[in-house]
TORPA-4810 file (N, C-alpha, C, O; in nm, 3 decimals):
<nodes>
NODE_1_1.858_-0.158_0.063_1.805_-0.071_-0.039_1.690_0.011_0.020_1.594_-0.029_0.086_X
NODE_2_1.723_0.131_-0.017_1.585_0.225_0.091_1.464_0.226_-0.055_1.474_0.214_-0.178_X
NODE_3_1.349_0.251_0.048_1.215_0.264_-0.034_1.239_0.423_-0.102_1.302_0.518_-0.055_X
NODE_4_1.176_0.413_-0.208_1.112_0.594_-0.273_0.965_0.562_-0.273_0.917_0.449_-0.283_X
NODE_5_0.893_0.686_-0.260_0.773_0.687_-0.272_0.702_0.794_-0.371_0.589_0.837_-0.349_X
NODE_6_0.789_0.834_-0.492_0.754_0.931_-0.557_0.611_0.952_-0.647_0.547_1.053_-0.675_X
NODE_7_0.593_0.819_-0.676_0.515_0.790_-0.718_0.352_0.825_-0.657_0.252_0.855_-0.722_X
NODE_8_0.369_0.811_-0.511_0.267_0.893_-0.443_0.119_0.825_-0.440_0.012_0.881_-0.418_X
NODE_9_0.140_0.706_-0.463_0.000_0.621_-0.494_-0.004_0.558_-0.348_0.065_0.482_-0.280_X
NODE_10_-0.156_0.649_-0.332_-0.216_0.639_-0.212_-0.309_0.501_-0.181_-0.367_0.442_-0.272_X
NODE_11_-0.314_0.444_0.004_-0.384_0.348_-0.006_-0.470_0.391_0.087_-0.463_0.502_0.138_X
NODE_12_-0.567_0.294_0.117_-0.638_0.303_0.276_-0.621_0.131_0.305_-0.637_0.022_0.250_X
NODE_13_-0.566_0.206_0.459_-0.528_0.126_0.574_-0.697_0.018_0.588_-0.811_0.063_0.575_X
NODE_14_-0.662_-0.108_0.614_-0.796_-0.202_0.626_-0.916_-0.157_0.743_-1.038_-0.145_0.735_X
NODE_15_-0.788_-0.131_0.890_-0.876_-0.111_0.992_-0.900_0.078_0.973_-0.908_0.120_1.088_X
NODE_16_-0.911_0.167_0.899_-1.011_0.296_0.942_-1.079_0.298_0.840_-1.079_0.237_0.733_X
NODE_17_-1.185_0.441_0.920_-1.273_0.450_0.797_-1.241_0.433_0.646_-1.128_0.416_0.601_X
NODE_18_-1.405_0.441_0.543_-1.391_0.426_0.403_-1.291_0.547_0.303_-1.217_0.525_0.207_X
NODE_19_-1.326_0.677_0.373_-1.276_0.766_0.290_-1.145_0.818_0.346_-1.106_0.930_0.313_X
NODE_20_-1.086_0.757_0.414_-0.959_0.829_0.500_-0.863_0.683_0.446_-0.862_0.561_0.464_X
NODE_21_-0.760_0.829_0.338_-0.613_0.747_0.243_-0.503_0.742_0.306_-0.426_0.758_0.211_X
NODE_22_-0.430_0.729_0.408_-0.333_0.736_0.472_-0.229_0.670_0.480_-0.163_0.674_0.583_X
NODE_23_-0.192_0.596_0.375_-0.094_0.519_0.367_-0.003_0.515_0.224_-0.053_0.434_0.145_X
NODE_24_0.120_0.584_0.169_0.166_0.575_0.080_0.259_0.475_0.013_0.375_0.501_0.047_X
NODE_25_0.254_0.393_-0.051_0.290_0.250_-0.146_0.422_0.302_-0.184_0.453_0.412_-0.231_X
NODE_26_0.474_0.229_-0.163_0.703_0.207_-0.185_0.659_0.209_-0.352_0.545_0.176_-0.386_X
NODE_27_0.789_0.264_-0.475_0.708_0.258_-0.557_0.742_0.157_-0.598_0.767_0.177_-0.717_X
NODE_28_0.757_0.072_-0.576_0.850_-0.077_-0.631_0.680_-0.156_-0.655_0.679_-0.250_-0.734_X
NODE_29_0.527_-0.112_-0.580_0.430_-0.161_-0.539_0.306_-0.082_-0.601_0.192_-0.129_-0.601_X
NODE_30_0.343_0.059_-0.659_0.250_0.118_-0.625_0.171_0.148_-0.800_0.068_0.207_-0.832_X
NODE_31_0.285_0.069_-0.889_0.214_0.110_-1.019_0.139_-0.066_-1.025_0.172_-0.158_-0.950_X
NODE_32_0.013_-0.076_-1.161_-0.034_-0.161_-1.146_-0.002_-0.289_-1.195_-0.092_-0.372_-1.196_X
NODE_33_0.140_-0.330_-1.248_0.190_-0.482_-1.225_0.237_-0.520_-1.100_0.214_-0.619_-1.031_X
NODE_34_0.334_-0.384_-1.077_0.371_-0.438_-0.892_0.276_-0.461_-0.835_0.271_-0.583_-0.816_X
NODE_35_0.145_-0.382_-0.772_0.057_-0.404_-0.698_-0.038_-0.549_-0.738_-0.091_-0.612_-0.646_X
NODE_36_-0.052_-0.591_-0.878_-0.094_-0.722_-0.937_-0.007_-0.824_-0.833_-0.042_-0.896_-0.739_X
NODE_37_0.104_-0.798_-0.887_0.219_-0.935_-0.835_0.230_-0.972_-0.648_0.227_-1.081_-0.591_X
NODE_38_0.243_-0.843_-0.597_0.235_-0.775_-0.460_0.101_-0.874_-0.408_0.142_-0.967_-0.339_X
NODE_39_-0.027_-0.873_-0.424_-0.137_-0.898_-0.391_-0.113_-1.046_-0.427_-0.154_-1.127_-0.344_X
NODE_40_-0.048_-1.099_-0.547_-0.083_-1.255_-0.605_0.051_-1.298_-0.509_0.106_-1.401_-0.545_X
NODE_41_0.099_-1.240_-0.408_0.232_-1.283_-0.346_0.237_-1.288_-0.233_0.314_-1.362_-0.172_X
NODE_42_0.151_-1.202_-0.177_0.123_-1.152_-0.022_0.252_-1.080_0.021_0.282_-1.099_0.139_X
NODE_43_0.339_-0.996_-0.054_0.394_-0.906_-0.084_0.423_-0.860_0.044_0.342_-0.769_0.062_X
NODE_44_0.514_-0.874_0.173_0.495_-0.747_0.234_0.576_-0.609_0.191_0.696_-0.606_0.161_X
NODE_45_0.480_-0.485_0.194_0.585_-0.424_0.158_0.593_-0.277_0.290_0.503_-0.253_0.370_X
NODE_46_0.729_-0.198_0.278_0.716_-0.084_0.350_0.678_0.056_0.339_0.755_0.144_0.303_X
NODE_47_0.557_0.072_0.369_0.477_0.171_0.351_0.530_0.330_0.394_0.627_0.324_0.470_X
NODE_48_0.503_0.423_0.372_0.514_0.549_0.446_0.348_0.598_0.492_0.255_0.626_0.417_X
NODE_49_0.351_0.595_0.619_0.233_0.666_0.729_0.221_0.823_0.666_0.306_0.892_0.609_X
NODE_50_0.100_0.848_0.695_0.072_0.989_0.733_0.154_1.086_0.784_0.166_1.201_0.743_X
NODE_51_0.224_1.020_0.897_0.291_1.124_0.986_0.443_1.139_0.983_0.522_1.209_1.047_X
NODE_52_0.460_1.016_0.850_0.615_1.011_0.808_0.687_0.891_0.844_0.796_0.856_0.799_X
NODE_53_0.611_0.826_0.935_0.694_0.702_0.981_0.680_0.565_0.849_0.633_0.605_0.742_X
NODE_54_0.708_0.452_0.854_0.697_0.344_0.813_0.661_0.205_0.875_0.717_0.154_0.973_X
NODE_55_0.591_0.170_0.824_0.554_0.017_0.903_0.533_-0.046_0.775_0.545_0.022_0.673_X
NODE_56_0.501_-0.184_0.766_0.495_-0.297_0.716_0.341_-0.336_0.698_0.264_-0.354_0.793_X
NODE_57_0.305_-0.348_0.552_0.150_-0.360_0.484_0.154_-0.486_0.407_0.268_-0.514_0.368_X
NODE_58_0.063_-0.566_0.376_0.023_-0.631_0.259_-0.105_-0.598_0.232_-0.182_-0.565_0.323_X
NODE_59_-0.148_-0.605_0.090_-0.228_-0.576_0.006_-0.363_-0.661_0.020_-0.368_-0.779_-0.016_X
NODE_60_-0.457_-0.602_0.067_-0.541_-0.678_0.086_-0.625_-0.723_-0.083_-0.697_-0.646_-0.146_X
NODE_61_-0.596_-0.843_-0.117_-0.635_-0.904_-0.259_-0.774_-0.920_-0.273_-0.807_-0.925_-0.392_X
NODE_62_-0.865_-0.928_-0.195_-1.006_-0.905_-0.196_-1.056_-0.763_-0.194_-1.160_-0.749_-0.258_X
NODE_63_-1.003_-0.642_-0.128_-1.104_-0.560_-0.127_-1.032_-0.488_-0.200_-1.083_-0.376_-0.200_X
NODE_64_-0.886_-0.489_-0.302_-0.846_-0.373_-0.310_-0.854_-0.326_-0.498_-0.944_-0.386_-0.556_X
NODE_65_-0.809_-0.274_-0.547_-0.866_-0.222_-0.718_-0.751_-0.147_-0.722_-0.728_-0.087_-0.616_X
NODE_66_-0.658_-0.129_-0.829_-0.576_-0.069_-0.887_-0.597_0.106_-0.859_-0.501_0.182_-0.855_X
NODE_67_-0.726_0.147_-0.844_-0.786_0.265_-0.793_-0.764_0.305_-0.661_-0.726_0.411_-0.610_X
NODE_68_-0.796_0.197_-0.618_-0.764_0.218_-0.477_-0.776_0.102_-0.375_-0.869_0.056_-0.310_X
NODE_69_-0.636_0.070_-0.387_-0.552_-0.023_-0.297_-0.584_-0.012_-0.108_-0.547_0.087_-0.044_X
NODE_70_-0.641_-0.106_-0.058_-0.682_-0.107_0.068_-0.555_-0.252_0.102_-0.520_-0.356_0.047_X
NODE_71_-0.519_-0.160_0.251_-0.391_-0.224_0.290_-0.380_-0.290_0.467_-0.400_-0.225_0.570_X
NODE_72_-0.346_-0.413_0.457_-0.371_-0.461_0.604_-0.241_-0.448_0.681_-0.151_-0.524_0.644_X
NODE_73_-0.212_-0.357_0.794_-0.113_-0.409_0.856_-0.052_-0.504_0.916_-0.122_-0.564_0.998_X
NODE_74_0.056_-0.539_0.905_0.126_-0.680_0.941_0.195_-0.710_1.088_0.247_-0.819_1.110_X
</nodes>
């Protein structure tokens, strides 16, 4: 099953700076029960990069807020 990302709910990556969003949430993750469940699960899920590619995130459950989801790569 391929990811959509229409939804467009942006994260920031754990390791860069505070104000740089570069990582877009599959939307299966990105509204706020998925991202609840995702975080209470250690969820991995597949992200879309900046530059178009995809890699593999979980939700970091301590630093992150329905606002804005901060994401650790796996």
């Amino acid at each position: 099953m391929a990811e959509t990302y229409s939804v467009a709910q942006k994260g920031q990556r754990a390791d860069s700076a505070p104000a740089v969003q570069t990582v877009t949430l599959p939307d299966s993750s990105a509204r706020t029960g998925g991202m609840a469940l995702a975080m209470r699960n250690g969820t991995q899920m597949l992200c879309k990069n900046a530059d178009g590619s995809q890699s593999w995130y979980t939700l970091d459950a301590e630093r992150s807020t329905t606002a804005k989801p901060v994401l650790r790569p796996v």
